[in-house]
C-alpha positions, 0 to 999 in steps of 0.5 A: 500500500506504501507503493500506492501512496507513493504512486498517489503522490507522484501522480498529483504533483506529475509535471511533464518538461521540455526535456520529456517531451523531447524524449518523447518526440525523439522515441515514438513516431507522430502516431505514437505520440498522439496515442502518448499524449491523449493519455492524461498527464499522470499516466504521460508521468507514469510510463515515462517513470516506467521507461526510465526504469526498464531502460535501467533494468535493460543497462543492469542485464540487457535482453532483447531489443532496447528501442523496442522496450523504450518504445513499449513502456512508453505506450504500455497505458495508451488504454487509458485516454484523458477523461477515462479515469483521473487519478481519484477514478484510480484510486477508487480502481485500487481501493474496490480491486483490493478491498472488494474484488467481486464488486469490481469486477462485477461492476467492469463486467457491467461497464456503465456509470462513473465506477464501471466505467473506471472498472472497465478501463482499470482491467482492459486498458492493455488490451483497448491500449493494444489494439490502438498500438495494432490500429497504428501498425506497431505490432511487436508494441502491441504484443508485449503491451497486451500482456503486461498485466498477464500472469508471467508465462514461459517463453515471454519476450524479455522486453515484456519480463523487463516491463512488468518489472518497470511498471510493478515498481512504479 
């Protein structure tokens, strides 16, 4: 819950520079950056924090292609655009997945209204953020996103180990 609190703190004090925006600019193609930049500014913070992690983690053991991991983490929360969710719309996505399971799951089944629809995103962004990734034709992006929050299975692309890593500890 430490991490969470922290997360909180980060994403409302979140303020994206001239620098990131560089580093943006320099890292995606203009399709990915609308897709970047459509995501509301903490979750912009957030995958920047996440790609600044996994290319740390990639420097300590690299595995897999660099560009393609920056690429990844960057894009890794296109599913959530700005409007789906705010950061208090998180933290009621955290609160009700850890406290009441069934409930939030129930209501992302059912979609409608302010908690489903925050529901719904907070558990199908990887896939509605893949298919966007499809839609734009970055394929390998789109294959590791989708399965970022998936249970680790045998066999998975480094650069999908590496991002979950990222994002777990941010």
């Amino acid at each position: 819950m430490i991490q969470r609190i922290k997360q909180f703190y980060l994403a409302i004090t979140a303020r994206i520079t001239s620098d990131d925006r560089k580093w943006v600019q320099e890292s995606l193609t203009d399709k990915a950056q609308q897709l970047f930049y459509a995501m509301h500014p903490a979750d912009q913070y957030h995958a920047m924090n996440v790609a600044r992690t996994a290319l740390d983690l990639w420097e300590k053991q690299p595995a897999g292609d660099r560009n393609l991991l920056l690429r990844s983490a960057l894009l890794h929360d296109v599913g959530k655009m700005r409007g789906d969710m705010d950061v208090f719309g998180k933290v009621w996505a955290v609160l009700l997945k850890h406290f009441l399971p069934g409930l939030a799951l129930k209501l992302a089944l059912n979609g409608t209204g302010y908690l489903g629809h925050i529901m719904y995103i907070s558990y199908n962004h990887a896939q509605i953020g893949a298919e966007k990734l499809q839609h734009i034709g970055m394929v390998q992006e789109a294959e590791i996103i989708r399965y970022h929050h998936a249970q680790p299975k045998e066999n998975e692309p480094p650069e999908l180990k590496l991002l979950r890593a990222a994002d777990e500890l941010n």
